[in-house]
mmCIF file of the N, C-alpha and C atoms, coordinates in Angstrom:
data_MODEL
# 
_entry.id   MODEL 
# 
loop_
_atom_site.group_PDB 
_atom_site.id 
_atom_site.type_symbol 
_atom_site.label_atom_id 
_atom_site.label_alt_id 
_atom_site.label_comp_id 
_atom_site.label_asym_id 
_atom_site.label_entity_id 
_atom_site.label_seq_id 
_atom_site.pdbx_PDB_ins_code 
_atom_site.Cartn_x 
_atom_site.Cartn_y 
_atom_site.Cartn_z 
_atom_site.occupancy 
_atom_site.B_iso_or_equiv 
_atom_site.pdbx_formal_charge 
_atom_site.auth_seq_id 
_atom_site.auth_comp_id 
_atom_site.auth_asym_id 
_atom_site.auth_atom_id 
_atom_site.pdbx_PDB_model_num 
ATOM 1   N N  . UNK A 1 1  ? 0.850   -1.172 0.000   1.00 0.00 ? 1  UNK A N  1 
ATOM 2   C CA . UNK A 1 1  ? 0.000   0.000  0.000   1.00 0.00 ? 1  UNK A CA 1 
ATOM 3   C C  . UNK A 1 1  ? 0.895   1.234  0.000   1.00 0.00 ? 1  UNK A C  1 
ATOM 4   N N  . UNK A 1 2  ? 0.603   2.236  -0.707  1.00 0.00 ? 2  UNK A N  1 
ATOM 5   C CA . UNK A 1 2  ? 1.185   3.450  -1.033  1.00 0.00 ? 2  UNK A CA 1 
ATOM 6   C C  . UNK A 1 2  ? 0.562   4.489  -0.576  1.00 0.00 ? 2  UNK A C  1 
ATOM 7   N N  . UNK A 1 3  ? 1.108   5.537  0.284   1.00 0.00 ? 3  UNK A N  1 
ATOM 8   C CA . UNK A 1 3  ? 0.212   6.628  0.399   1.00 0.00 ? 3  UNK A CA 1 
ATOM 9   C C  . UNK A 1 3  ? 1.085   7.779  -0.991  1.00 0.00 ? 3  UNK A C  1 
ATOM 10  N N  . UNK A 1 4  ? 0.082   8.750  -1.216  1.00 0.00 ? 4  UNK A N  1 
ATOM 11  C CA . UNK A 1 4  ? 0.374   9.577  -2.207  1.00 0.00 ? 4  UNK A CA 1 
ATOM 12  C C  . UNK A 1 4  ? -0.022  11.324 -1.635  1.00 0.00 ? 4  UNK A C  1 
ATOM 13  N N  . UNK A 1 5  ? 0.625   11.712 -2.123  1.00 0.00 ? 5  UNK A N  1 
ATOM 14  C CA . UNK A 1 5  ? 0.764   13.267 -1.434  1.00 0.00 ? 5  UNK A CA 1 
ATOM 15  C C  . UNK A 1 5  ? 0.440   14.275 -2.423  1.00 0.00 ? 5  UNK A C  1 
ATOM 16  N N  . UNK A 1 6  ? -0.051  15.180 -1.655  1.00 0.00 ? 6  UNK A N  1 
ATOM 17  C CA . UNK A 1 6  ? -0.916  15.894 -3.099  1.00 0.00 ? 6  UNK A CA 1 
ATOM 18  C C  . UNK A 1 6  ? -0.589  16.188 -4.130  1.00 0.00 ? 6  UNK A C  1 
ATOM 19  N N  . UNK A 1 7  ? 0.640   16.886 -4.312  1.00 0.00 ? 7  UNK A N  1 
ATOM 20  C CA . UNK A 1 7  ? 1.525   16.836 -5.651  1.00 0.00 ? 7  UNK A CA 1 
ATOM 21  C C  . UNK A 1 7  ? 1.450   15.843 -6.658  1.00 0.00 ? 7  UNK A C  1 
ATOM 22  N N  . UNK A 1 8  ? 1.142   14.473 -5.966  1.00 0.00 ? 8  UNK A N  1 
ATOM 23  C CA . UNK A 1 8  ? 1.242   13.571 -6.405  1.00 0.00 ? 8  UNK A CA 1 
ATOM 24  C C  . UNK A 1 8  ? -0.141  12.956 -7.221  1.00 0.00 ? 8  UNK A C  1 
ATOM 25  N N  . UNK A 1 9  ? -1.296  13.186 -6.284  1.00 0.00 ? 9  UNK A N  1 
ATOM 26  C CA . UNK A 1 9  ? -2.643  13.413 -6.835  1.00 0.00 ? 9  UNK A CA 1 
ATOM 27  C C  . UNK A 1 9  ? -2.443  13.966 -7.943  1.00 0.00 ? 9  UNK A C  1 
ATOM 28  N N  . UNK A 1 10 ? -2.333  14.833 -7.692  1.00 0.00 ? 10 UNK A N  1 
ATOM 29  C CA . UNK A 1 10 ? -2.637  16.209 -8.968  1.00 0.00 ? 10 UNK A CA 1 
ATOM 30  C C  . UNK A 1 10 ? -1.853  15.627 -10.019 1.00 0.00 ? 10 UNK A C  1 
ATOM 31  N N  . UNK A 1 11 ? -0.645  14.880 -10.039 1.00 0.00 ? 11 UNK A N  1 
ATOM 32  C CA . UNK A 1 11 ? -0.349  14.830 -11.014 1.00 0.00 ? 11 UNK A CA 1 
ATOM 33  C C  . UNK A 1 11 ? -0.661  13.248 -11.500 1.00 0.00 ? 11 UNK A C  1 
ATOM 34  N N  . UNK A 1 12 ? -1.136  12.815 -11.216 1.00 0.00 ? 12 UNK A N  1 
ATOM 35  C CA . UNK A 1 12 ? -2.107  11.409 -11.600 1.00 0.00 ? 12 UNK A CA 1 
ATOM 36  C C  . UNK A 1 12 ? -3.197  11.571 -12.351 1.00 0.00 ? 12 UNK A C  1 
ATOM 37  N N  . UNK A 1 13 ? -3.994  12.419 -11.710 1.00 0.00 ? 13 UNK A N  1 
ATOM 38  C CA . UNK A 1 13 ? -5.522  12.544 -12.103 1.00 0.00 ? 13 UNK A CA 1 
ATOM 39  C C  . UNK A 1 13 ? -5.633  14.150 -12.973 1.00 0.00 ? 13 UNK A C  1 
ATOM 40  N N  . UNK A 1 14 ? -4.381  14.745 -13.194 1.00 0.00 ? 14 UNK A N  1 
ATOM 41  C CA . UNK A 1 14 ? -4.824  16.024 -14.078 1.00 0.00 ? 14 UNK A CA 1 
ATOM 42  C C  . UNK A 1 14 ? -5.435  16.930 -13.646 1.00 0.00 ? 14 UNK A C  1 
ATOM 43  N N  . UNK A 1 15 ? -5.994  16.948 -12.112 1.00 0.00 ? 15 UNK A N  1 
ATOM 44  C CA . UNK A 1 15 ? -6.610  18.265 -11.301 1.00 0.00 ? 15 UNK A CA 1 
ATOM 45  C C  . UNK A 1 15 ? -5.481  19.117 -10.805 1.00 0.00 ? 15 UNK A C  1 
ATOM 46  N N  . UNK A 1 16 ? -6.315  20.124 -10.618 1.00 0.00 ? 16 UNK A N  1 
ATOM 47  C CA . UNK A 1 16 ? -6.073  21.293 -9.775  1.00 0.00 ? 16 UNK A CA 1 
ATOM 48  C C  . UNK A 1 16 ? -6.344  21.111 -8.171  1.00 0.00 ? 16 UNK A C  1 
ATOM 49  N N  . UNK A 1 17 ? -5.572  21.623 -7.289  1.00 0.00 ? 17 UNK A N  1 
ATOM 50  C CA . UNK A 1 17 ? -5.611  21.516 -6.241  1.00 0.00 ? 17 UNK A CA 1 
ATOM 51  C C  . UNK A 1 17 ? -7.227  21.716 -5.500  1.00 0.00 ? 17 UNK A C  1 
ATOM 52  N N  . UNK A 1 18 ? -7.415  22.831 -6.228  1.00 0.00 ? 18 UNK A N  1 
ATOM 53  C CA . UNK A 1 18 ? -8.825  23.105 -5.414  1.00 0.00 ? 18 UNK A CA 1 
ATOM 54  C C  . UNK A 1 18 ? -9.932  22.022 -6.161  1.00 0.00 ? 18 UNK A C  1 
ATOM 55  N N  . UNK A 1 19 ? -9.986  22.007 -7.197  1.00 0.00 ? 19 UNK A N  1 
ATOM 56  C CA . UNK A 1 19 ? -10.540 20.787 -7.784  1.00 0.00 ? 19 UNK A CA 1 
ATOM 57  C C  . UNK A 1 19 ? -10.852 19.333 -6.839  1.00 0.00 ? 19 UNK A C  1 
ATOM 58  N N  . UNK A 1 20 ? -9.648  19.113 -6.698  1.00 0.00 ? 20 UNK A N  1 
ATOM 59  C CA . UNK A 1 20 ? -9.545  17.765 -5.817  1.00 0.00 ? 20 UNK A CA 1 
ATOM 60  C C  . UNK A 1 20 ? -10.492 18.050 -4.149  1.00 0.00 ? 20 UNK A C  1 
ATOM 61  N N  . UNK A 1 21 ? -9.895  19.577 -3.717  1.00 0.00 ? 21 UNK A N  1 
ATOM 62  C CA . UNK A 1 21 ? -10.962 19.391 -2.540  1.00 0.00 ? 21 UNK A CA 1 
ATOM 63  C C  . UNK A 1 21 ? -12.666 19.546 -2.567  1.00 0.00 ? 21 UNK A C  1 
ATOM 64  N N  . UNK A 1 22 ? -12.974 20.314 -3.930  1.00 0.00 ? 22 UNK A N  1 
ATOM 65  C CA . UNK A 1 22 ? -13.630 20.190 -3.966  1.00 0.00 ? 22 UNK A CA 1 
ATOM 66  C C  . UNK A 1 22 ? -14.709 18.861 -4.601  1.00 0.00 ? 22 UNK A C  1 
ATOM 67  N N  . UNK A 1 23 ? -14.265 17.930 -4.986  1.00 0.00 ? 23 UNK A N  1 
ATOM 68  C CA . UNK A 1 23 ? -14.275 16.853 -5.471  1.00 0.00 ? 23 UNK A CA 1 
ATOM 69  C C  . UNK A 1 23 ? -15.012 16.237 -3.916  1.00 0.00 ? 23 UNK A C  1 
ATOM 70  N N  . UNK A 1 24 ? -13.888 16.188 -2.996  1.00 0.00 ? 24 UNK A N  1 
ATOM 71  C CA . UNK A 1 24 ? -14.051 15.934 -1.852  1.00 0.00 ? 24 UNK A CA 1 
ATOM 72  C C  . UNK A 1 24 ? -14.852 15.795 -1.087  1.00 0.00 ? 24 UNK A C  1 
ATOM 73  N N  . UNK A 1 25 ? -15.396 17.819 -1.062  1.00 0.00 ? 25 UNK A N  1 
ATOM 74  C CA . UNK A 1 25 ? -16.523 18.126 -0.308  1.00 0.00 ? 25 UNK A CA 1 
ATOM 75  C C  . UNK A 1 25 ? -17.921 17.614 -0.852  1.00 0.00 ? 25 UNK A C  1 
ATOM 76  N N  . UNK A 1 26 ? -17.563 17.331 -2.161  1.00 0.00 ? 26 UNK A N  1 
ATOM 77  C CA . UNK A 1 26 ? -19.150 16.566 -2.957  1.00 0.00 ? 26 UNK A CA 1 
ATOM 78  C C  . UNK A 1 26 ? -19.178 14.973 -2.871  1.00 0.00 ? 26 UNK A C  1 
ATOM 79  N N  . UNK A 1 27 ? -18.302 14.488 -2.294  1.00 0.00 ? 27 UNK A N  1 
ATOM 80  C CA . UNK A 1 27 ? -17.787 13.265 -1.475  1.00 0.00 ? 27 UNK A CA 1 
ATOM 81  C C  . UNK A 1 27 ? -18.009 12.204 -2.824  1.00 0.00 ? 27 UNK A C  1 
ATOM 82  N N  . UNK A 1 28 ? -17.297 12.901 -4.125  1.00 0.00 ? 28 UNK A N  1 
ATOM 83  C CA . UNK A 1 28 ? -16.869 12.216 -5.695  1.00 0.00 ? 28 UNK A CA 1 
ATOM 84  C C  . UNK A 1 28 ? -15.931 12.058 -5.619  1.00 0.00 ? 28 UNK A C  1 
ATOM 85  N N  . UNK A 1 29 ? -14.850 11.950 -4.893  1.00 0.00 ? 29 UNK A N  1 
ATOM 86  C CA . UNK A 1 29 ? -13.314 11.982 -4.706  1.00 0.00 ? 29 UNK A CA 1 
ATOM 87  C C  . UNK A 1 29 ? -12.572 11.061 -3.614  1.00 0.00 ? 29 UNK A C  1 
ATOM 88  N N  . UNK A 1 30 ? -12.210 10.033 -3.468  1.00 0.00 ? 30 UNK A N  1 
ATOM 89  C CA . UNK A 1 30 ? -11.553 9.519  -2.072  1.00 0.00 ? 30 UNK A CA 1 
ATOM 90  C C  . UNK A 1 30 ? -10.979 10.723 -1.178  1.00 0.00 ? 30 UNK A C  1 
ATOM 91  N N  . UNK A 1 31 ? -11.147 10.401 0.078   1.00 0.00 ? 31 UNK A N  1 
ATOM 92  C CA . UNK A 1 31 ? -11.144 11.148 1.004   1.00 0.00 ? 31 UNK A CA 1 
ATOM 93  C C  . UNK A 1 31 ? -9.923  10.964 1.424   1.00 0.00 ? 31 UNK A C  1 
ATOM 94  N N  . UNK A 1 32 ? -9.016  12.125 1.708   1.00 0.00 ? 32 UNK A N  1 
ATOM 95  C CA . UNK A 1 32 ? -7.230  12.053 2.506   1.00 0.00 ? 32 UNK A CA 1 
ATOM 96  C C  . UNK A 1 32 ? -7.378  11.409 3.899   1.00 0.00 ? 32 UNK A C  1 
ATOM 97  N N  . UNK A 1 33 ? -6.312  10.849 3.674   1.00 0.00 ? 33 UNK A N  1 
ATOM 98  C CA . UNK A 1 33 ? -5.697  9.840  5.287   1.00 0.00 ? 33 UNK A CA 1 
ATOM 99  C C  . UNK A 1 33 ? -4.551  10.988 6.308   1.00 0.00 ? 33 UNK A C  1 
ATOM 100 N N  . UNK A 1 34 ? -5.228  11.158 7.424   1.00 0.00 ? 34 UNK A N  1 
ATOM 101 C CA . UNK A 1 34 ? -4.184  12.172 8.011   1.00 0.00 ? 34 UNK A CA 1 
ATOM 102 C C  . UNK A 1 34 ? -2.623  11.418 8.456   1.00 0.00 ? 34 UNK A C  1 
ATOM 103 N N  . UNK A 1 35 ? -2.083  12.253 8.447   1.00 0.00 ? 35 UNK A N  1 
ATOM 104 C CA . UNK A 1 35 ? -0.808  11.718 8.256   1.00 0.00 ? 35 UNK A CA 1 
ATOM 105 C C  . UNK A 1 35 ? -0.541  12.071 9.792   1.00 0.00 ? 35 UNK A C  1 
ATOM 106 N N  . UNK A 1 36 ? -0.578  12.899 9.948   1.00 0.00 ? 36 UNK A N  1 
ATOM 107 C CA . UNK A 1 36 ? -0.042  13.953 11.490  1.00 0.00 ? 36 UNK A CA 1 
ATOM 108 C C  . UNK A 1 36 ? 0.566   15.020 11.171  1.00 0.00 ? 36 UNK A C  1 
ATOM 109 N N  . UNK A 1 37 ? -0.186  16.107 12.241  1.00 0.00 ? 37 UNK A N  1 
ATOM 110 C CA . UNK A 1 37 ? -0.353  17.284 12.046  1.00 0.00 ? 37 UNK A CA 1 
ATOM 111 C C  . UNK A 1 37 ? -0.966  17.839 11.144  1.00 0.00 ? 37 UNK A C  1 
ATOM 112 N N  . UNK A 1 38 ? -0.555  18.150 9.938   1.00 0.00 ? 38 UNK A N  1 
ATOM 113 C CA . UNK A 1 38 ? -1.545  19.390 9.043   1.00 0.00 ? 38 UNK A CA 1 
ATOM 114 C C  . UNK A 1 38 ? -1.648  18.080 7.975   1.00 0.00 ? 38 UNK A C  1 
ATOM 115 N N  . UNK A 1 39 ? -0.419  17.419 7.672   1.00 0.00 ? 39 UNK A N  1 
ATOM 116 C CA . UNK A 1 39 ? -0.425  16.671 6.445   1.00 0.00 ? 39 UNK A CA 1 
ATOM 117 C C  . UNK A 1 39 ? -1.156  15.254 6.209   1.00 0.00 ? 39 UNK A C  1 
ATOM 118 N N  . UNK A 1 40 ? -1.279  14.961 5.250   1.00 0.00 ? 40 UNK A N  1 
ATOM 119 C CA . UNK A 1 40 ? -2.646  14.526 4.327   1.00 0.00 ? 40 UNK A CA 1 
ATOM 120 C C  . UNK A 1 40 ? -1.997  13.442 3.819   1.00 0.00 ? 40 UNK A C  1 
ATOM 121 N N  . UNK A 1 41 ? -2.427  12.463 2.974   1.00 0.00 ? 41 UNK A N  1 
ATOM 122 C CA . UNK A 1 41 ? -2.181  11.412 1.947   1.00 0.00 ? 41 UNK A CA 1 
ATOM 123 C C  . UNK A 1 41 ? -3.541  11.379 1.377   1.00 0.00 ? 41 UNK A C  1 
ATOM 124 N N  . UNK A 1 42 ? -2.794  10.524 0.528   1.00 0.00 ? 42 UNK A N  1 
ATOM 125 C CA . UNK A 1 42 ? -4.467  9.897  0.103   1.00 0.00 ? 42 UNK A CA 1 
ATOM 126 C C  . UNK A 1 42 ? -3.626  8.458  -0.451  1.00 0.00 ? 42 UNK A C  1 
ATOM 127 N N  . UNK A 1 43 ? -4.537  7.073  -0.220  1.00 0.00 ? 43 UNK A N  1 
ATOM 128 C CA . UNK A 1 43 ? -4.247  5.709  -0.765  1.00 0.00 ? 43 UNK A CA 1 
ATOM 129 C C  . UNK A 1 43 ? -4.067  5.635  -1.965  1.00 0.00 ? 43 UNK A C  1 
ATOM 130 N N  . UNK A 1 44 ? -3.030  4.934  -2.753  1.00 0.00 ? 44 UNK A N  1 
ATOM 131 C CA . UNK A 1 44 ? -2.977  5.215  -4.098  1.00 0.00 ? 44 UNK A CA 1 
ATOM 132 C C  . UNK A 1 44 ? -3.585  4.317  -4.958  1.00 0.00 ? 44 UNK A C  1 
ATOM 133 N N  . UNK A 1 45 ? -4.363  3.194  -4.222  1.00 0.00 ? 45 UNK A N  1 
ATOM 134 C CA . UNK A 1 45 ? -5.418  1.908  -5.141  1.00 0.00 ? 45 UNK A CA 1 
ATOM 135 C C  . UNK A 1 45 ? -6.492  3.002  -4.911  1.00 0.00 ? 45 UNK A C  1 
ATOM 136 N N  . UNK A 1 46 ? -6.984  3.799  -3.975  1.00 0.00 ? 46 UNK A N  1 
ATOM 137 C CA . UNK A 1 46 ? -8.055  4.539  -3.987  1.00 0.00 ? 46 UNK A CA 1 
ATOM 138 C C  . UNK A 1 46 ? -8.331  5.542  -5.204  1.00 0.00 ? 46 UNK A C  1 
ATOM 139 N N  . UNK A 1 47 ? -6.996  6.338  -5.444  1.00 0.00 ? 47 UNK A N  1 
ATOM 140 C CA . UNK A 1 47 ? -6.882  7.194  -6.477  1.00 0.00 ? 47 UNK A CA 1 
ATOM 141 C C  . UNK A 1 47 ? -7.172  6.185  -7.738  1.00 0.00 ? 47 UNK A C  1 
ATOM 142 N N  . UNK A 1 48 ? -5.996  5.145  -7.889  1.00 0.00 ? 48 UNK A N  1 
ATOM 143 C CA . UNK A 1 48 ? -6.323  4.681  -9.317  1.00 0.00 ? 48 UNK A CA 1 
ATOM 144 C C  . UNK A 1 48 ? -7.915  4.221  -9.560  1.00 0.00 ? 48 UNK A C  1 
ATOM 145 N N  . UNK A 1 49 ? -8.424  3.515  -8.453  1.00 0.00 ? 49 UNK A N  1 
ATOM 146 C CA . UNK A 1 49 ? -9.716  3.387  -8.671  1.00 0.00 ? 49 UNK A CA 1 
ATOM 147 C C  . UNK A 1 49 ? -10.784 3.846  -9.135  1.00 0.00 ? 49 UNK A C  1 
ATOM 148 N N  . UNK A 1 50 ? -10.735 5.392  -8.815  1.00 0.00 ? 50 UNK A N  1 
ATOM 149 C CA . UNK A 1 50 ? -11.473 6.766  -8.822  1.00 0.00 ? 50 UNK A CA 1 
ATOM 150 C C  . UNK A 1 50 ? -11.218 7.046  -10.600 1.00 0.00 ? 50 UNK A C  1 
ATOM 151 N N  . UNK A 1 51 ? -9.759  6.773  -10.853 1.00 0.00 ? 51 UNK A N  1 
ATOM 152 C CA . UNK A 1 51 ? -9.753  6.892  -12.649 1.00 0.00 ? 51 UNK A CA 1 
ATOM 153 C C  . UNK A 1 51 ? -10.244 5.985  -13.250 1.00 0.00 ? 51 UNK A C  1 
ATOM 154 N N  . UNK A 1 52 ? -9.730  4.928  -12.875 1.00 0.00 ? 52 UNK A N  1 
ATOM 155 C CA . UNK A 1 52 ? -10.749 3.149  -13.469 1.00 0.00 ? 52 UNK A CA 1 
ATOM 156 C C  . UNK A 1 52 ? -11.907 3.944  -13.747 1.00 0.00 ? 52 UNK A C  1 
ATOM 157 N N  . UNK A 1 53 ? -12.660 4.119  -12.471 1.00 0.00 ? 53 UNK A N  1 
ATOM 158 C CA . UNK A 1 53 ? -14.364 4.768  -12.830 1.00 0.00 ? 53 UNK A CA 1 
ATOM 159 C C  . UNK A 1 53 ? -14.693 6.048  -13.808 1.00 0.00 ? 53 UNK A C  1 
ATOM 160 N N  . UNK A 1 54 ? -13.967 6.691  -13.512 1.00 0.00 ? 54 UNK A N  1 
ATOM 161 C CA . UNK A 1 54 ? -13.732 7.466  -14.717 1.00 0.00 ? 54 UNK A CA 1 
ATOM 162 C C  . UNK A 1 54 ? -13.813 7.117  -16.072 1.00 0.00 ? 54 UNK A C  1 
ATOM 163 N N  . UNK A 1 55 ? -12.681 6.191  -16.764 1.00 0.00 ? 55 UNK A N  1 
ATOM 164 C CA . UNK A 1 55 ? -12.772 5.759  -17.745 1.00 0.00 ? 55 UNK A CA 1 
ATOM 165 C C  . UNK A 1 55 ? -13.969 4.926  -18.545 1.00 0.00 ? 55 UNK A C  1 
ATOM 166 N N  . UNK A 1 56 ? -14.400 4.284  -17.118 1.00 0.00 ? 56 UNK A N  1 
ATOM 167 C CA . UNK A 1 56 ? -15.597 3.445  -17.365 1.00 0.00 ? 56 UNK A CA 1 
ATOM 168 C C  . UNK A 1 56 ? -16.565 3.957  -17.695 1.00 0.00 ? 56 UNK A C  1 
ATOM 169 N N  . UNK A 1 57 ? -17.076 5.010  -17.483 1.00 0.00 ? 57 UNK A N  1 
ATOM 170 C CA . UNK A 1 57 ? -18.132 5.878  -17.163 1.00 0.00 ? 57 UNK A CA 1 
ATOM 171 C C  . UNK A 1 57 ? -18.091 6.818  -18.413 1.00 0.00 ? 57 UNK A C  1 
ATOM 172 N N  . UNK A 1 58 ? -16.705 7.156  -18.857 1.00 0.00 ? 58 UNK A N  1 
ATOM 173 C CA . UNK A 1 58 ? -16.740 7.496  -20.185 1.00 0.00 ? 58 UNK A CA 1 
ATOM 174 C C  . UNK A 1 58 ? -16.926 6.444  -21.451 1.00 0.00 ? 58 UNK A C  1 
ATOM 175 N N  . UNK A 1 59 ? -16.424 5.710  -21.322 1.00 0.00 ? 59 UNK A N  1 
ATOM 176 C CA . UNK A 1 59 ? -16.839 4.571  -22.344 1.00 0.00 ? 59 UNK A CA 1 
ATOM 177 C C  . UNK A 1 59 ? -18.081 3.865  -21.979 1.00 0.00 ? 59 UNK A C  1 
ATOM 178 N N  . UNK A 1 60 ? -18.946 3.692  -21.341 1.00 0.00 ? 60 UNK A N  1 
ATOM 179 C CA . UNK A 1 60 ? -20.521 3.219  -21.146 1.00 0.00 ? 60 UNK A CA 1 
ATOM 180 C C  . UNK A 1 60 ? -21.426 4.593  -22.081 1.00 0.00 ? 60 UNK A C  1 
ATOM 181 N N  . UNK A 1 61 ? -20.864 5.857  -21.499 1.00 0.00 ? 61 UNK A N  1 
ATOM 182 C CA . UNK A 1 61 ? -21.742 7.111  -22.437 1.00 0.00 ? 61 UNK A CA 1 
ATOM 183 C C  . UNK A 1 61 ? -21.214 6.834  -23.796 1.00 0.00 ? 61 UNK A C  1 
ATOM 184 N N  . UNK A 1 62 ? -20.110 6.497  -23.982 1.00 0.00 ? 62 UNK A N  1 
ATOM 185 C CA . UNK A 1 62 ? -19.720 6.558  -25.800 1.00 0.00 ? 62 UNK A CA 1 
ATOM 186 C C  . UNK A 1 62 ? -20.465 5.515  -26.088 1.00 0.00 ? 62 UNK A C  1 
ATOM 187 N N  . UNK A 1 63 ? -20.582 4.112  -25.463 1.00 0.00 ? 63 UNK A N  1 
ATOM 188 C CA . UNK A 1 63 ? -21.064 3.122  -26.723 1.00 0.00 ? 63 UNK A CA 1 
ATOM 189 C C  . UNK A 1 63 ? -23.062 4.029  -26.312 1.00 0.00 ? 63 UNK A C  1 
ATOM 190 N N  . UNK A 1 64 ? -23.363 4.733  -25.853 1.00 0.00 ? 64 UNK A N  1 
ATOM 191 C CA . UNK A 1 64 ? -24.766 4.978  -26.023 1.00 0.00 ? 64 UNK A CA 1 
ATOM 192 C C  . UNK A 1 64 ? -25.288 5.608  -27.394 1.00 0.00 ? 64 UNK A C  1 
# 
C-alpha cells in the first residue's frame, strides 16, 4: 500500500488543487488519510480506482 501526497494526486488525475478538494466536499473523490499534524495522503489503489471509474463511465456514455 502506497500513500500519495498531493503533488502527487494532482499529477495522476490532471486536477487542480482546489478541484480535488472540492471533489471531496461533494464526497466524488476519495477522502485524505491524516498523516499527522496538518499533512494529508491519500491511498494510491483509492486514487487509481477513482480513474478506473472514470474511464468506465466514459466509455458506457460513448457506446450509447
Amino acid at each position: 500500500m502506497r500513500i500519495l501526497r498531493l503533488k502527487d494526486v494532482i499529477s495522476q488525475t490532471g486536477l487542480a488543487r482546489s478541484t480535488v478538494y472540492k471533489y471531496i466536499d461533494a464526497d466524488s473523490f476519495p477522502k485524505p488519510v491524516p498523516l499527522g499534524g496538518r499533512s494529508v495522503g491519500w491511498v494510491e489503489s483509492e486514487i487509481q480506482g477513482w480513474i478506473a471509474e472514470r474511464i468506465e463511465r466514459r466509455d458506457i456514455e460513448a457506446a450509447r
